[in-house]
N, C-alpha and C positions, 0 to 999 in steps of 0.2 A: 738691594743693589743690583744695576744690569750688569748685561755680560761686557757692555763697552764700558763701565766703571770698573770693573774688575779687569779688564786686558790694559786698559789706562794704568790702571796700578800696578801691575805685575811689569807692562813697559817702565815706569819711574824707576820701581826698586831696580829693576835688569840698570837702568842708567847709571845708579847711586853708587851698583855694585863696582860695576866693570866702567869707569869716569874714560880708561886712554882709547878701549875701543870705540866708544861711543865718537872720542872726538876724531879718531880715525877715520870713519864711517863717513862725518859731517865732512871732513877736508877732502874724501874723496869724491862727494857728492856737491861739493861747490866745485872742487875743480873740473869733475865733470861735466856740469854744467857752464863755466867759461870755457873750456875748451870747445864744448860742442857749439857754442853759439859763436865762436870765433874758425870754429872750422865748415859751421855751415855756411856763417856769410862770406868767406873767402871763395870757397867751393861755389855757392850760390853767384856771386859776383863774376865769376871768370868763367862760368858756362854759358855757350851762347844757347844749349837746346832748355837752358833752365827757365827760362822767361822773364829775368829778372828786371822785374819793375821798380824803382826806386824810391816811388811814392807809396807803392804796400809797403817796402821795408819800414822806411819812417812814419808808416801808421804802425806797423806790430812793433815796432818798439816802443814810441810812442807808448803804446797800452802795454807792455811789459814796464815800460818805467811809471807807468800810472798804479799798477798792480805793487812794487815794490814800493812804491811810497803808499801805501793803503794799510800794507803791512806790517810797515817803518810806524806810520800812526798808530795803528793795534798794538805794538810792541808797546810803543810812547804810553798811549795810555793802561795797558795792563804793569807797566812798572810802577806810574801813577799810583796806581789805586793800591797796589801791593805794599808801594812804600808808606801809602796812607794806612793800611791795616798793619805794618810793622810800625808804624809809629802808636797806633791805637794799643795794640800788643807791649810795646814796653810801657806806654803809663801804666794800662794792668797788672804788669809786671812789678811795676816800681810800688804800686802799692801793697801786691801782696807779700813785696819783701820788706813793708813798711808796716805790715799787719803781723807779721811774723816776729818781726822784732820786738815789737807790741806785747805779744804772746808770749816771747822767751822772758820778756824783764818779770811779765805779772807771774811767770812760773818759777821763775827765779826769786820774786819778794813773797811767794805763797810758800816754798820749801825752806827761805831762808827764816822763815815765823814757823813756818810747823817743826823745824829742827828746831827751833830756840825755844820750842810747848816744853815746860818740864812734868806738862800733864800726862795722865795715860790716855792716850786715845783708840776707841775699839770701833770698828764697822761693822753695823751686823745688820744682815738679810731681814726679810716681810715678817719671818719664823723667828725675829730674835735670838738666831744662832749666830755667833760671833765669826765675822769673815775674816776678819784683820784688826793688829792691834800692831800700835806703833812700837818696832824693836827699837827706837832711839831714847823712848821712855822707861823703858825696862835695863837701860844698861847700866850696871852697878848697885842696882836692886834687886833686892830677893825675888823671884817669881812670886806675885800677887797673885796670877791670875797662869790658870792652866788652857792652852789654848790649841784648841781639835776642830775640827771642820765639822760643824754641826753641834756643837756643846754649849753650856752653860756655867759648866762647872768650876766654880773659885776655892782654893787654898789659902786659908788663914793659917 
């Protein structure tokens, strides 16, 4: 990661944190700049030492409003494309809450059969030491079966 990914990110979180300054900041830095460009060309306009030519004006705005629509575009299409990867993101989504569901039924019909086992069932390691043995098979039965962490050992 560079150091402009990491100030990138540290700028986002600072946004995410603190949302009223941020938008403070923005309204004072647009109004900034209306004010200034309305108090230049007034001031610019009524000075006769300023040299004001009216054909430069209406080329630099000209290419300020050429500049604003450039960026009106970039916006357009980076919403574009965002909104095409939030739409790619919820089918992903839809399915892996479609795969989950999936998952909950088959673990719900594998425990609804292993509680209905009236068999005993035991789990046991490489070692043939018994890891686990089903407590739902054992209830209301005498212990059959003595069961330690590492053992073998059965009670008749």
């Amino acid at each position: 990661m560079g150091k402009n990914f990491r100030i990138r990110m540290r700028l986002r979180r600072f946004t995410r944190r603190h949302p009223w300054l941020m938008i403070a900041l923005r309204s004072l830095m647009i109004f900034s700049a209306a004010f200034g460009g309305a108090y230049g060309f007034i001031a610019g306009s009524r000075s006769d030492q300023a040299g004001y030519n009216p054909h430069l004006f209406a080329i630099g705005a000209s290419f300020l409003f050429a500049i604003a629509c450039a960026g009106l575009a970039m916006l357009s299409m980076r919403m574009r494309w965002l909104q095409r990867r939030m739409r790619k993101i919820a089918l992903h989504n839809e399915a892996l809450v479609d795969r989950n569901w999936e998952l909950k039924e088959a673990e719900e019909r594998a425990r609804s059969l292993f509680e209905q086992q009236g068999d005993l069932i035991v789990l046991r390691d490489a070692r043939a030491a018994i890891e686990w043995a089903d407590p739902i098979a054992l209830l209301g039965h005498p212990p059959m079966i003595e069961i330690r962490k590492g053992t073998k050992s059965m009670n008749n």
